[in-house]
C-alpha positions in Angstrom: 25.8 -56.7 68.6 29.3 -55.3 67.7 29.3 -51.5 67.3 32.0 -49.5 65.9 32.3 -45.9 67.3 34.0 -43.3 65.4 34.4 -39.7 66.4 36.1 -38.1 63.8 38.7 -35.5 66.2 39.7 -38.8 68.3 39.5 -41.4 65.7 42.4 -39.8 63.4 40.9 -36.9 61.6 43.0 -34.4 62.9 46.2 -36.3 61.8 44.0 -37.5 58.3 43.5 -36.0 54.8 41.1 -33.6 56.3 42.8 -32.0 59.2 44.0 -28.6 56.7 40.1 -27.9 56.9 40.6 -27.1 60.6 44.0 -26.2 61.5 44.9 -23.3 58.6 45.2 -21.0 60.7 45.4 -19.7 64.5 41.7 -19.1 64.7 40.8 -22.3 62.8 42.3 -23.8 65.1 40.7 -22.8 68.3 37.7 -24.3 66.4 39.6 -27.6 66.2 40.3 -27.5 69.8 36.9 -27.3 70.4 35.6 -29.6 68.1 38.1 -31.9 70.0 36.4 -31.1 73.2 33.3 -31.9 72.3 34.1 -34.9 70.4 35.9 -36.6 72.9 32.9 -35.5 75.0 30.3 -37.8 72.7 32.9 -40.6 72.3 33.2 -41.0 76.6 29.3 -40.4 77.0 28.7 -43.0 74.3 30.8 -45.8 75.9 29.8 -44.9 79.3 26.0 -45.4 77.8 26.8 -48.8 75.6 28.1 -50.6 79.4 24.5 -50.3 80.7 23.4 -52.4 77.4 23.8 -56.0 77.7 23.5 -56.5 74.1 26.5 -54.1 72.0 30.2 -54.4 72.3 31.4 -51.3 71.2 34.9 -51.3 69.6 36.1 -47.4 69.5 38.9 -46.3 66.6 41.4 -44.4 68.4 44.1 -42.2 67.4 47.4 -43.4 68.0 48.5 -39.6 68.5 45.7 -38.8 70.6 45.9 -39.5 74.3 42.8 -41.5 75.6 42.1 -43.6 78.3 39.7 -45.9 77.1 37.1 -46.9 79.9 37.2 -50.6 80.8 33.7 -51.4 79.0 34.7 -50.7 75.7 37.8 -51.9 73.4 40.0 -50.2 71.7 40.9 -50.3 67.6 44.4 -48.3 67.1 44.2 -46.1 63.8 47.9 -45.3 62.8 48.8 -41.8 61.1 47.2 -40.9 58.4 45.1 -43.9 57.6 42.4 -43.0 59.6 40.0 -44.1 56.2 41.3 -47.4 55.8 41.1 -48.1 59.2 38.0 -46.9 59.1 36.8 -49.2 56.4 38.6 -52.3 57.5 36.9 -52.0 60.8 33.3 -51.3 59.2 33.7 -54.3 57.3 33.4 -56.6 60.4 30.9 -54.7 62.6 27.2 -55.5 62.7 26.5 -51.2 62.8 28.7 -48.3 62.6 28.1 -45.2 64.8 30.4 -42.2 63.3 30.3 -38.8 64.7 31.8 -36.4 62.5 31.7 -32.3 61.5 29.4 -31.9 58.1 32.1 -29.6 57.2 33.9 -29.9 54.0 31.6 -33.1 53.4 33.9 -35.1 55.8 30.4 -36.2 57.5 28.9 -37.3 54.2 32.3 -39.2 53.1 32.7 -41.2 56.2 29.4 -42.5 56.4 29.9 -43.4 52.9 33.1 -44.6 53.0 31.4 -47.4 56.2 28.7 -48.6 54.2 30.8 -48.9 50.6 32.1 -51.9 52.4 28.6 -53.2 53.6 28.2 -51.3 57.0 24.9 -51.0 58.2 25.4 -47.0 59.8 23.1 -44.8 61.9 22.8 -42.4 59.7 20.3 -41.1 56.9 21.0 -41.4 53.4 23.4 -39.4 51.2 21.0 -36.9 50.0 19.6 -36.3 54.2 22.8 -36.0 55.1 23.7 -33.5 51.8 20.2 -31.4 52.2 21.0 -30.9 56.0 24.9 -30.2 55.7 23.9 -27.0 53.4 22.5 -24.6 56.1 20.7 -22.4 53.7 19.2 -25.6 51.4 18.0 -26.5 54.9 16.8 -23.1 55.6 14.9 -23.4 52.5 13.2 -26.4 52.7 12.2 -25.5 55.7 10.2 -22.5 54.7 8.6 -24.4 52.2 6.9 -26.3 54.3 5.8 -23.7 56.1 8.1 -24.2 59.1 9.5 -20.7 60.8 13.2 -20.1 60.4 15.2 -16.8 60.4 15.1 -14.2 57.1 18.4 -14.3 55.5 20.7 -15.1 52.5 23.6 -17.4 51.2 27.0 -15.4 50.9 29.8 -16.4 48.0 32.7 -16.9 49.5 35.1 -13.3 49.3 31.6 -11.5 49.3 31.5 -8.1 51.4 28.9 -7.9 53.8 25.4 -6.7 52.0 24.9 -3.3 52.4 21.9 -2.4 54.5 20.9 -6.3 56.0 19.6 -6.1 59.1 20.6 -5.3 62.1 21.6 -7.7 64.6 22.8 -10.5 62.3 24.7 -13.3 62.6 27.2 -14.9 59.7 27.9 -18.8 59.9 29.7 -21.2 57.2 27.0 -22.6 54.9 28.6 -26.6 55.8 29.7 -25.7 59.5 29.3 -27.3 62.3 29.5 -25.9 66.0 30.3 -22.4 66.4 32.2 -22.7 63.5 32.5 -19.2 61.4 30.2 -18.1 63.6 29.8 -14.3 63.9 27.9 -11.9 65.5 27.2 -8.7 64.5 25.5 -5.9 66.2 23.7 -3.0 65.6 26.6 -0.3 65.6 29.3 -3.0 64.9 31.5 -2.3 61.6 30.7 -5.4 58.3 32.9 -8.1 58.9 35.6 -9.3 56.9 34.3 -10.5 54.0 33.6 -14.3 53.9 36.3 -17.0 53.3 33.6 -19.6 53.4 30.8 -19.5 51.4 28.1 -18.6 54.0 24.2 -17.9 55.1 23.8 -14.5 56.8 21.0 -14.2 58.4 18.4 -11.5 61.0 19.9 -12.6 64.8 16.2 -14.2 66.5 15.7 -13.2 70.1 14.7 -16.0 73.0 16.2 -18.8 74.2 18.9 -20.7 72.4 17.8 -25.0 72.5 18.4 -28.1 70.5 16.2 -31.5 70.1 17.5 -34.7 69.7 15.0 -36.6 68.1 15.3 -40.1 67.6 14.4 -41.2 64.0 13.6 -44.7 61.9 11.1 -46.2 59.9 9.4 -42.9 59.7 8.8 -42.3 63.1 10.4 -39.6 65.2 10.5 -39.6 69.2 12.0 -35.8 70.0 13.9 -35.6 73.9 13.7 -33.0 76.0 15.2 -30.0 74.7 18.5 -28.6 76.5 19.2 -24.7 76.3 22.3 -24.5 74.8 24.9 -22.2 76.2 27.3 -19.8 75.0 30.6 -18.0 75.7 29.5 -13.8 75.0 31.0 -11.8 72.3 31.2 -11.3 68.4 32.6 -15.1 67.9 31.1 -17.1 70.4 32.2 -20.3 71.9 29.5 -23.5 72.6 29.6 -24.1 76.4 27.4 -26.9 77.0 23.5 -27.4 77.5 21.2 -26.8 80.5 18.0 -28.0 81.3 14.5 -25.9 80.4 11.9 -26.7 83.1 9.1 -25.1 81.6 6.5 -28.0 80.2 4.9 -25.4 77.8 8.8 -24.8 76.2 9.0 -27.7 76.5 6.1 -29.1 74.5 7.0 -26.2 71.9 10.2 -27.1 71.2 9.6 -30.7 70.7 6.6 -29.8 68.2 8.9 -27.7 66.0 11.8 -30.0 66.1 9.5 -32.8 64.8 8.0 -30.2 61.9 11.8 -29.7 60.9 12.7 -33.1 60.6 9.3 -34.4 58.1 10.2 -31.2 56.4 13.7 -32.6 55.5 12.5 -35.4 55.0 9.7 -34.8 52.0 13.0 -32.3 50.6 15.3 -35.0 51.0 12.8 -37.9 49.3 14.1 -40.0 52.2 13.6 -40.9 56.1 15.4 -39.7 58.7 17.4 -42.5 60.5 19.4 -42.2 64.0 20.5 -39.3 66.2 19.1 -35.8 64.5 19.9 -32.6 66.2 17.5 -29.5 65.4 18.8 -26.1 67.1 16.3 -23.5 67.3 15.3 -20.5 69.4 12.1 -20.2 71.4 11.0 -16.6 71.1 9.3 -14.5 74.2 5.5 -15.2 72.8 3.5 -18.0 74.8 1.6 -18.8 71.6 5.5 -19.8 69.6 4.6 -17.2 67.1 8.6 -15.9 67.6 10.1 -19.5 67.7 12.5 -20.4 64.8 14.5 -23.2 63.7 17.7 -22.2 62.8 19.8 -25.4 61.5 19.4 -29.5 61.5 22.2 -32.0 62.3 22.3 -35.2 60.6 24.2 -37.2 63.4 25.2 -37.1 67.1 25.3 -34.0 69.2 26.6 -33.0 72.0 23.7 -32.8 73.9 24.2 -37.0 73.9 26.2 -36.1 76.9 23.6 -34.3 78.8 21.0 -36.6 77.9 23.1 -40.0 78.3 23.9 -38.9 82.2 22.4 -41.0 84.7 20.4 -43.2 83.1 19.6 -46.8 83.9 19.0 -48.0 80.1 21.3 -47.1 77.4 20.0 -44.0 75.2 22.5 -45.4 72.4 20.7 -48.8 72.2 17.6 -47.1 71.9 19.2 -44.8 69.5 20.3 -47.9 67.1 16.5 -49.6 67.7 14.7 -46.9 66.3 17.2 -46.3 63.6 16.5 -49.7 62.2 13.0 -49.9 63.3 12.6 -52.8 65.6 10.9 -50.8 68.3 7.5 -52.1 68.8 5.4 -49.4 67.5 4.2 -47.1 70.2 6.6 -47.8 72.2 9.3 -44.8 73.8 13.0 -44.9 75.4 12.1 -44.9 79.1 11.5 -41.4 79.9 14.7 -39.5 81.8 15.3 -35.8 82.5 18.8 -34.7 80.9 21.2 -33.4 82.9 23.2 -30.1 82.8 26.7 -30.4 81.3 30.0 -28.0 80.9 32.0 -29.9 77.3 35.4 -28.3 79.0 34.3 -30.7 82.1 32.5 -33.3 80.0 36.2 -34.1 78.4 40.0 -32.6 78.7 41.4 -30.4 75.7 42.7 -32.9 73.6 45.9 -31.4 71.6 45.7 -30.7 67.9 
């Protein structure tokens, strides 16, 4: 099965029409740097998964700016400067399916998925409106509560709006189409209102517990949810993803997965369509044994980093499995082979990668 991997930092998007979305200004382009880190984190984890497949040849789109050393078991596409699209679409015209990996921001997410299949890629990827419903943190949000699943109290914030008077106190601030830590801002009990927004945004009440995400893999409406991974972050009123670590607790454990799996058919019956491939649900598991305090606070349409910590180690490849379920030839009943994930640092994971 040929496989074409994109990643959009690596595969030209920070050279493409895109890249002013990132790199405006100084601390835009911190993000960027990070972004990088953990893309370049995915794209290695993914090839290093496809070798122990003896079915995919995976054919990776590589920036011809961006320094890579492209592991042995996988094969290299060059995309020149600035035609990171057309590349894009000349190589999804000639794979059998097309893996991208790509920020929901700005709708780059939605237009590269659709930019694959307009030239008859088959993608892992849910349809347009999935992949529109979960980009918009507070549509997501919403749905969500409609179907009765717990997430944070909050609000959508016009962009150039001042911070409400009187919201509650700790809060956080994120762009409404972010991904990552991106616009991410915390803001305590005491602090001063931020700046007011240059994104439109969702503020909303800061939850207390553990920080996780799910990966749940997702096709012909079935949904197998991993083990979660606590996700880690730098301290401070704009904090920085670190990486994931494992949660040993079965009981978390059984919580997390539970909720992740009410998020995703809530999506779904918003959306009017099934989720397909990798989905990503970040929540927080609160300090009551009975979940009462557990929240979900955003859903990912498309590859995470917690691939990385998940992919580590294994002796079947997670990314086969991955495509399987997203087209629904696993034999009903049946699971991936069951593997602990691993704990993972993204600055170890992958180099900075220069923007």
């Amino acid at each position: 099965m040929r496989v074409l991997l994109y990643e959009w930092c690596c595969s030209g998007g920070l050279h493409g029409p895109d890249r002013g979305v990132f790199l405006g200004d100084d601390a835009v382009a911190d993000h960027a740097a990070a972004l990088a880190r953990e893309g370049r984190a995915m794209l290695l984890a993914v090839l290093a998964d496809a070798a122990r497949s003896r079915t995919l040849e995976v054919t990776a789109l590589i920036d011809d700016g961006v320094p890579f050393d492209l592991p042995v078991h996988g094969s290299r596409a060059a995309v020149p400067s600035g035609e990171e699209i057309g590349t894009l679409r000349q190589a999804a015209a000639s794979c059998d399916v097309a893996i991208i990996i790509a920020p929901e921001t700005a709708g780059i997410l939605a237009g590269r998925v659709a930019a694959a299949r307009a030239v008859g890629a088959e993608v892992i990827a849910p349809d347009a409106a999935w992949l529109a419903l979960a980009a918009d943190k507070q549509a997501t949000v919403l749905a969500l509560a409609a179907a009765g699943v717990p997430v944070p109290p909050g609000r959508a914030l016009d962009v150039g709006a001042a911070w409400p008077r009187g919201f509650v106190r700790p809060a956080v601030r994120k762009r409404l189409d972010g991904c990552g830590c991106d616009g991410f801002t915390v803001v305590g009990p005491h602090d001063p209102p931020p700046h007011a927004a240059e994104h439109a945004a969702r503020i909303e009440a800061a939850v207390a517990g553990r920080s996780a995400g799910v990966a749940c893999l997702c096709g012909a409406g079935r949904v197998v949810p991993l083990p979660p991974l606590e996700q880690r972050f730098t301290t401070g009123p704009e904090p920085a993803y670190r990486g994931g670590s494992v949660i040993d607790d079965p009981a978390l454990e059984s919580r997390a997965a539970g909720l992740a799996c009410r998020a995703v058919a809530a999506l779904e019956r918003a959306a009017g369509c099934i989720a397909r491939g990798w989905i990503g649900v970040d929540l927080v598991l609160g300090t009551r044994e009975d979940g009462r305090d557990d929240r979900v606070l955003e859903v990912n349409p498309r590859l995470t980093t917690s691939f990385v910590g998940h992919a580590h180690g294994r002796d079947h490849s997670l990314i086969e499995w991955v495509i399987t379920m997203a087209r629904g030839t696993a034999p009903p009943g049946v699971r991936p082979p069951h593997h602990a994930p691993t704990a993972f640092e993204v600055e170890r994971a992958a180099p900075v990668v220069p923007v």
